[in-house]
N, C-alpha and C positions, 0 to 999 in steps of 0.2 A: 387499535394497538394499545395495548397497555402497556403505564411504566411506574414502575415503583424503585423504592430510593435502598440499595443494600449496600453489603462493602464487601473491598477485595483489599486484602492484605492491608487492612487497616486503613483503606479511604474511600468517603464516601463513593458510590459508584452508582450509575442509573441501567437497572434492567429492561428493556423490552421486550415485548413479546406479543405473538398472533402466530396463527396460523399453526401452528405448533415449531413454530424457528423462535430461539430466544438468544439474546444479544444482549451483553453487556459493556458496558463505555464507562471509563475513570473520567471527568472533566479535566481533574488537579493532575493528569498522568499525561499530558499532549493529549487528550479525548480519544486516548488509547481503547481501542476494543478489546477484551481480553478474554471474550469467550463470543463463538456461534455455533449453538448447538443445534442439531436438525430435534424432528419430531421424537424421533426414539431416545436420545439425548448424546448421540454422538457429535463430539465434540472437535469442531471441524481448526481449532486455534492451534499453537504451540501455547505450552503453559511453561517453561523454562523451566528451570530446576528448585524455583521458590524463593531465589534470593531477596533479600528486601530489595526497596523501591529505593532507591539514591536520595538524598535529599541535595546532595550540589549540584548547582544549576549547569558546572563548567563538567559533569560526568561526562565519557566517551560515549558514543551509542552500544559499543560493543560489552561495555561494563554493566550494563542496564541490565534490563529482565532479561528480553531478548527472549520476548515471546510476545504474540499478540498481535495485533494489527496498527501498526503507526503511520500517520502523515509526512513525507518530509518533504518540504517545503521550505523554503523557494529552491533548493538543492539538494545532491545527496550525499556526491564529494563537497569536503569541506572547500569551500568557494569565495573569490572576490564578486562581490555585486558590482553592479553599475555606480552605485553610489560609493564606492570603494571600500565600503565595509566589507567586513568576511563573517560568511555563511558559516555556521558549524556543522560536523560533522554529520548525515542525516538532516541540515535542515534546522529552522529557526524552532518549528513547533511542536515537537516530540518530548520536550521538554518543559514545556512551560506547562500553566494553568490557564484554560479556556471558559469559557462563561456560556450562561445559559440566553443567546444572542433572544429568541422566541422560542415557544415550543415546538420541541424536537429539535432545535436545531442549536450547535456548539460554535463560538467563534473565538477567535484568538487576533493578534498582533504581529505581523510578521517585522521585525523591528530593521534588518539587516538591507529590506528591502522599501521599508515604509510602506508597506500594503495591508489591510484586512483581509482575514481569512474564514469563513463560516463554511462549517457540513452540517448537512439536516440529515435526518433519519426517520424512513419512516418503514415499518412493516405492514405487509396488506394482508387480506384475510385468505391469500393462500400459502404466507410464511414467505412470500420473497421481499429481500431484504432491496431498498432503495437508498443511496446514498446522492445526497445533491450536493456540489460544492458552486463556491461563490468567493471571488477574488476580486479586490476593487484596491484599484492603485492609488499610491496618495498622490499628493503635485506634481511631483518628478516624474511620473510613468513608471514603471517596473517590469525587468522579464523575469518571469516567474517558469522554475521547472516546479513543476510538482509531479509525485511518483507514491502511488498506493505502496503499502510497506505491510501487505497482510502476510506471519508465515505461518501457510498452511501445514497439516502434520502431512507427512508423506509415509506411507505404506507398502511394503512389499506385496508387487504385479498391481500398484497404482498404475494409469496411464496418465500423462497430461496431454494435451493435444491446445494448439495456437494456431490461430488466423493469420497463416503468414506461407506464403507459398518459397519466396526467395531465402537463399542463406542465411542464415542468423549471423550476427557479429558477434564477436566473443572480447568479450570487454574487461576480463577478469587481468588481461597484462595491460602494462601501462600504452601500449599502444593497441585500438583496435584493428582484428582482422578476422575478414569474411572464416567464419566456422564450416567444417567439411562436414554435408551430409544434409538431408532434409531435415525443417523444422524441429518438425514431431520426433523424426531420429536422435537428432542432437540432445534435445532437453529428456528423451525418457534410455538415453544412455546410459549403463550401471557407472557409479565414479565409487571408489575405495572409499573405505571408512576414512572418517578426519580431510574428503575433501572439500572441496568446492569451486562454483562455479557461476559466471554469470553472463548472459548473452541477452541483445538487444534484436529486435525485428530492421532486418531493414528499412533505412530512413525512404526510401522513395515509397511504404507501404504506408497503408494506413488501417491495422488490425480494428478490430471492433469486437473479439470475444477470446475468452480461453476458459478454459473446464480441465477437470481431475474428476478421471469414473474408476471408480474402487473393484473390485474381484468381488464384492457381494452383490453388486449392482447399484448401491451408493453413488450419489454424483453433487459436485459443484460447481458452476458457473457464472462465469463473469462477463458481464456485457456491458460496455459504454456509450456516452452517445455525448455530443458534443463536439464543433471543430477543435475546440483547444487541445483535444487526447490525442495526441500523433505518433507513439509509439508505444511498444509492450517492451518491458524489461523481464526476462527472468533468471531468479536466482535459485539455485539448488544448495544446498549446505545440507552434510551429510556430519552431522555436529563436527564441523571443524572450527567452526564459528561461534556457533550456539548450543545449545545440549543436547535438541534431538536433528531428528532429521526433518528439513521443512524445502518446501520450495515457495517462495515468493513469487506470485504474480500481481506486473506492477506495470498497469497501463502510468503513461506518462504522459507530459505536457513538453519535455525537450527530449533529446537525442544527444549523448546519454547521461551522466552519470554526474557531471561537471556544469554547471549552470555558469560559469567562467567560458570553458569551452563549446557547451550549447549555443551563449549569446555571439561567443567569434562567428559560429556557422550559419547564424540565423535559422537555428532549429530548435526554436524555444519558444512558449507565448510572450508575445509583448505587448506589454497593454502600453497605451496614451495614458498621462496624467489624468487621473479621475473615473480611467476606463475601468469597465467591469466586464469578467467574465464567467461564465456560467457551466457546467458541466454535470453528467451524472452514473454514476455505475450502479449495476443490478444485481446483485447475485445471491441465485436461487439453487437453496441447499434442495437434494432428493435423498429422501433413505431407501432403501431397497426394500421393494417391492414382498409384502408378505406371500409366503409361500401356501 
C-alpha cells in the first residue's frame, strides 16, 4: 500500500493506494474519507458542492460538506450518555482532529463518553479496501453506537440490495414502524426529488453485507465482521439534505439512531470499564468488466 501526504480543500490529507483503488482521509476533518476511487477512477464518494470546511467546532452536521465518508460515534442523534453528558449531532468524532495513533491507522477522543477510538486502514494488492476499528472504554465503561456515515453517489438503474430478509423499520418519523414491502423493494423504491428517507434492518437480524451494482456492471461492497455490528442503517437522500443524490450505508453497533434510546433497549455495545472492542469492514470497489 502506498501513501503519500496531499491536500484537500486546503488540509493536509493522506492518500492511499494499491491495487488500483485509491482513498483519501483528512486526519484534521474527523479522518473523514473524501474520495474512493476504483481502478478506472470512478469515483465512488459524494463530493458536496465545494463549500469550505467550518472551522467551529459547535457546526451542525448538516452545515458541513456533506459529502464523504464520516464516523459517528458514540451516536448519531444528538444524545445523553451514560455519563450525562450530550453527544452532538452525528457523534463526538466527525468533527474533531484525529492523530496518527501507528501506521495506517487514525485515533481520536471520544470525550462525551470517555472512551478512545482508532481505524486503521489498509489496502491489499487486489484494491480492496479494509477498515479496522478499536474502542476501549475509560473507568466508567461506556455504551457506544457507532455507525459508518459513507455517502455513496447513487445513479440512475443503480440497484442496492442488504442482507436482511424481515421488514425494514423506517426510522425517518419520530416513532419507528415496520416499512411495507421487502428489503431490497424498500430501499431501491423511486422517492421525488428533495426527498428522503431512512430505515434500519430488523433488530432480531444480524446482516453482514450490502452492495450497489451500477447498469455498467460496476459494483460496491460492504462486508463486516465483528460481534459488536448488529445492525445496517440505511439512508437515501435524494439532495433534500445534501447536494447530490447519495445513499448511505451504515452497518452499526446499536439499533438505531439514538445512543440514549439504544442504551434504554439494551441494543447497543457495552463495554466494561477498560473494556475493548474490535471490529472490521471490507469494501471492495469493481469496475466494469472491459468489453
Amino acid at each position: 500500500m502506498r501513501r503519500e501526504v496531499v491536500q484537500w480543500r486546503g488540509l493536509e490529507a493522506l492518500r492511499y493506494s494499491a491495487g488500483g483503488t485509491s482513498v483519501i482521509v483528512v486526519p484534521t476533518r474527523g479522518a473523514k474519507i473524501v474520495s474512493l476511487c476504483d481502478r478506472t477512477g470512478r469515483e465512488w464518494l459524494a463530493q458536496g458542492d465545494g463549500r469550505p470546511v467550518p472551522r467551529d467546532p459547535a457546526t451542525a452536521f448538516e452545515d458541513a460538506e456533506m459529502c464523504g465518508w464520516d464516523e459517528c460515534v458514540p451516536t448519531i442523534d444528538r444524545s445523553r450518555t451514560s455519563r450525562g453528558l450530550i453527544a452532538p449531532d452525528h457523534g463526538d468524532a466527525w468533527n474533531r482532529a484525529w492523530r496518527e495513533s501507528r501506521p495506517g491507522a487514525l485515533s481520536t477522543r471520544l470525550p462525551s463518553v470517555d472512551a478512545g477510538f482508532e481505524r486503521g486502514i489498509l489496502l491489499d494488492a487486489d484494491g480492496r479496501l479494509t477498515l479496522s476499528y478499536r474502542v476501549e472504554a475509560g473507568r466508567a465503561g461506556a455504551d457506544i453506537l457507532w455507525a459508518a456515515h459513507p455517502l455513496f453517489l447513487r445513479e440512475e438503474g443503480d440497484r442496492i440490495s442488504i442482507d436482511a430478509a424481515k421488514p425494514l423499520w423506517d426510522v425517518s418519523a419520530p416513532t419507528a414502524a415496520p416499512a411495507a414491502g421487502a428489503p431490497d423493494e424498500r430501499v431501491n423504491a423511486r422517492m421525488p426529488e428533495g426527498a428522503s428517507a431512512k430505515y434500519y434492518t430488523d433488530p432480531g437480524e444480524r446482516p453482514q453485507w450490502a452492495r450497489i451494482d451500477r447498469r455498467d456492471g460496476a459494483s460496491l461492497r460492504l462486508a463486516w465482521a465483528g460481534d459488536a455490528v448488529r445492525t445496517l442503517g440505511v439512508w437515501l437522500d435524494r439532495s433534500g439534505i445534501g447536494t447530490e443524490d447519495v445513499v448511505a450505508l451504515e452497518p452499526s453497533t446499536g439499533w438505531y439512531d439514538s445512543l440514549e434510546v439504544a442504551s434504554a433497549s439494551g441494543r447497543v455495545l457495552r463495554l466494561e470499564p477498560h473494556a475493548v472492542a474490535e471490529w472490521s469492514l471490507g469494501i471492495s470497489v469493481l469496475a466494469p468488466s472491459p468489453e
